[in-house]
C-alpha positions in Angstrom: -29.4 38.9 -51.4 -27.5 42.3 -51.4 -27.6 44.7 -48.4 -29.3 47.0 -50.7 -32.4 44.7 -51.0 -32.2 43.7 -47.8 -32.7 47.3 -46.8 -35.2 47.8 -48.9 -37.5 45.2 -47.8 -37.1 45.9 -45.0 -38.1 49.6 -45.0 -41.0 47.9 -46.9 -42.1 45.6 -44.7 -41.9 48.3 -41.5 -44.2 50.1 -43.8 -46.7 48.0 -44.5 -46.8 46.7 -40.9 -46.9 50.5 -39.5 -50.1 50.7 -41.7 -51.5 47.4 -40.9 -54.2 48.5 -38.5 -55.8 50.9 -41.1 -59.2 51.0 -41.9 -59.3 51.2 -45.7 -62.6 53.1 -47.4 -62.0 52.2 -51.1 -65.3 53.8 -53.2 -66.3 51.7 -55.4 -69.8 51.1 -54.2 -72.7 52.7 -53.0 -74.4 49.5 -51.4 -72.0 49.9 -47.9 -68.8 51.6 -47.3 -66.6 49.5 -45.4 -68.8 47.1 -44.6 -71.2 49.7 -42.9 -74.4 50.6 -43.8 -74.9 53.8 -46.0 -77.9 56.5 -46.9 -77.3 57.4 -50.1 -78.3 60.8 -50.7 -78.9 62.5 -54.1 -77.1 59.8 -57.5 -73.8 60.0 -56.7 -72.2 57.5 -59.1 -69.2 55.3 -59.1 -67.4 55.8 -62.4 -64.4 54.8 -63.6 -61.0 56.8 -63.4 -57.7 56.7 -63.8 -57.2 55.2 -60.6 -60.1 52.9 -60.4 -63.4 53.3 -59.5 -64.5 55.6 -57.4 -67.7 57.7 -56.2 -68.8 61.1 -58.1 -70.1 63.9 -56.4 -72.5 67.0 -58.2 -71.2 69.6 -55.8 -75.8 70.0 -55.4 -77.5 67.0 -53.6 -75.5 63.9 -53.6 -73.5 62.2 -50.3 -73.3 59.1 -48.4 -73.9 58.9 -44.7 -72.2 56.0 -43.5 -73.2 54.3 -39.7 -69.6 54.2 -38.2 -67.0 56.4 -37.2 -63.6 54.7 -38.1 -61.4 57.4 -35.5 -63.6 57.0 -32.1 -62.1 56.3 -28.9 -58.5 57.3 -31.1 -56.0 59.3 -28.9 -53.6 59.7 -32.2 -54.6 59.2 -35.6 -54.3 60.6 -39.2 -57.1 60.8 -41.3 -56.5 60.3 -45.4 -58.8 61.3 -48.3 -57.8 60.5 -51.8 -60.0 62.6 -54.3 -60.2 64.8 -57.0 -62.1 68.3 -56.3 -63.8 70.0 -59.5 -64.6 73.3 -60.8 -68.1 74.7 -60.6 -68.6 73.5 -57.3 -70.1 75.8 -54.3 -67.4 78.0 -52.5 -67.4 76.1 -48.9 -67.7 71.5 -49.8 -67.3 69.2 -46.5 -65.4 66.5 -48.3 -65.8 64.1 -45.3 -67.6 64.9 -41.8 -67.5 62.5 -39.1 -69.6 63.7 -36.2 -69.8 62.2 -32.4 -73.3 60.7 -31.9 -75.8 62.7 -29.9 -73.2 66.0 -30.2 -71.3 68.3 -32.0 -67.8 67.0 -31.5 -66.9 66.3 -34.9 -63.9 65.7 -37.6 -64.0 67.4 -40.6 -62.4 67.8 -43.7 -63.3 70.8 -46.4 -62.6 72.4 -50.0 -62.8 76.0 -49.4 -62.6 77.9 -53.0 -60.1 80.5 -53.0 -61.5 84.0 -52.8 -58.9 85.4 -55.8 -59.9 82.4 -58.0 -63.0 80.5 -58.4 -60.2 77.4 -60.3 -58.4 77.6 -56.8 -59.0 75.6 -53.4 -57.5 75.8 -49.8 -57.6 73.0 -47.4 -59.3 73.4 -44.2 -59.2 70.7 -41.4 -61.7 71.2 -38.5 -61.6 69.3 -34.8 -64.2 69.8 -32.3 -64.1 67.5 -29.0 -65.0 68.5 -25.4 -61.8 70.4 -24.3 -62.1 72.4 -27.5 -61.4 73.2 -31.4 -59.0 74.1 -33.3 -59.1 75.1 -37.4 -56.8 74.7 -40.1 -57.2 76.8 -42.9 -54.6 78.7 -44.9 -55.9 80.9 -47.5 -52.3 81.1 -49.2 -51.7 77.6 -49.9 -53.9 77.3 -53.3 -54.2 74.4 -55.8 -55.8 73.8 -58.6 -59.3 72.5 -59.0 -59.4 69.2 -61.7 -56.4 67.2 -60.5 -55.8 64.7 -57.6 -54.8 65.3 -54.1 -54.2 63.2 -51.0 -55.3 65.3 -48.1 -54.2 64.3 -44.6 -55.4 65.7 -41.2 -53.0 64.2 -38.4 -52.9 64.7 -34.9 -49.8 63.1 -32.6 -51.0 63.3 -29.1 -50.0 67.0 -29.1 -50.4 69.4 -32.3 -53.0 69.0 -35.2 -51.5 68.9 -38.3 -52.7 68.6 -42.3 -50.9 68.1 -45.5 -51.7 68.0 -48.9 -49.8 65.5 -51.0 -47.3 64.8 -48.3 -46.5 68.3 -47.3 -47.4 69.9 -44.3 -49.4 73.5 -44.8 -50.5 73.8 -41.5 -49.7 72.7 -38.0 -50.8 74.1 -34.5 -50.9 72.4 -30.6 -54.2 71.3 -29.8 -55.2 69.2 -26.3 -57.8 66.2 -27.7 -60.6 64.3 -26.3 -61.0 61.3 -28.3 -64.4 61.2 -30.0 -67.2 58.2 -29.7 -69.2 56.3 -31.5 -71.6 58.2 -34.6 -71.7 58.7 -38.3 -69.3 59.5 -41.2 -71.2 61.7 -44.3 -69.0 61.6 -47.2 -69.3 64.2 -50.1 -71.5 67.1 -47.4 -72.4 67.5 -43.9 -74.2 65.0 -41.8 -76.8 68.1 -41.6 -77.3 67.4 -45.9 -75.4 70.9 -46.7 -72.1 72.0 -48.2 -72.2 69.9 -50.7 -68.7 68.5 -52.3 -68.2 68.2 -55.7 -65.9 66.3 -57.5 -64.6 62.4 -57.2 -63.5 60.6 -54.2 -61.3 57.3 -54.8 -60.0 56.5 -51.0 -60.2 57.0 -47.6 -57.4 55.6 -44.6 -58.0 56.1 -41.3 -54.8 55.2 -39.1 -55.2 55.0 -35.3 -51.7 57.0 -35.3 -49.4 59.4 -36.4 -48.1 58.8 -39.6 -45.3 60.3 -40.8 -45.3 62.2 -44.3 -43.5 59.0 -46.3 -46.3 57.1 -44.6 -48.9 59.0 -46.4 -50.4 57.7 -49.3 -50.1 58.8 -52.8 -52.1 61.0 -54.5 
């Protein structure tokens, strides 16, 4: 075996054992996500894509609240969504909101339609825990509505940081308390508002840091 291959596997196998304790949300059901039990709320349907199947969303009445949350008790972790926002949909989506039983500490992850351009969206990443918030939301990093994206919300024992296909947009120091136990709802708020519309194939949740090669692909 070359040193060339031998390099290469690895930086493979360091990869895949970096990413070995990842909890892996692939949507291609509506009967339990993750093994966990699920409220459906409104038809969401799994259709098929270009990627697989994966769960629709009509931006109106349909979500999925899910009876875990994957990141509690984390004190580093990155947080993953592979999905495909449309056009049409309302001007503020929760794309996934995982909330801290019996509280408001919560996780959250949002399509925010850009105010120059309804075809536009900005990412904005949202952590609440008892020794504060912070918000990540740049309103001059755009994309365009119809494609895929993997959005990533990290946080490495000392700044919050997001990125959108593997590059970072925004990134600012923020002191965490870990969350516990609660729910996940997928596609709106736990609350049944802010509806997301548009297609959502994958979601990884990584008790760590990852770094941006680590991220997956959108």
């Amino acid at each position: 075996m070359s040193r060339s291959i031998k390099f290469a596997f690895l930086c493979l196998t360091m990869f895949v054992c970096s990413c070995s304790n990842s909890t892996v949300w692939n949507m291609d059901s509506l009967n339990s996500t993750g093994g966990h039990k699920t409220t459906v709320l409104g038809t969401p349907k799994v259709i098929e894509t270009e990627k697989g199947k994966a769960v629709e969303f009509d931006g109106a009445k349909d979500g999925l609240i899910v009876e875990a949350l994957p990141l509690a008790g984390a004190e580093k972790f990155t947080l993953e969504v592979v999905f495909r926002p449309d056009v049409n949909g309302p001007n503020s989506q929760r794309v996934i909101y995982m909330q801290e039983k019996d509280s408001k500490n919560r996780i959250t992850m949002a399509v925010e339609t850009a105010p120059a351009d309804k075809n536009l969206w900005c990412l904005d990443t949202f952590i609440k825990c008892a020794t504060g918030s912070k918000n990540l939301y740049k309103t001059d990093k755009t994309s365009a509505k119809g494609q895929w994206y993997n959005a990533a919300l990290v946080y490495d024992g000392q700044k919050m940081s997001h990125y959108l296909n593997g590059i970072e947009e925004a990134s600012e120091k923020f002191l965490l308390t870990p969350l516990n136990d609660g729910k996940t709802s997928i596609g709106a708020k736990i609350d049944q508002s802010f509806w997301f519309k548009g297609v959502i194939y994958k979601i990884r949740f990584t008790p760590r840091a990852l770094k941006p090669q680590e991220l997956l692909k959108p």
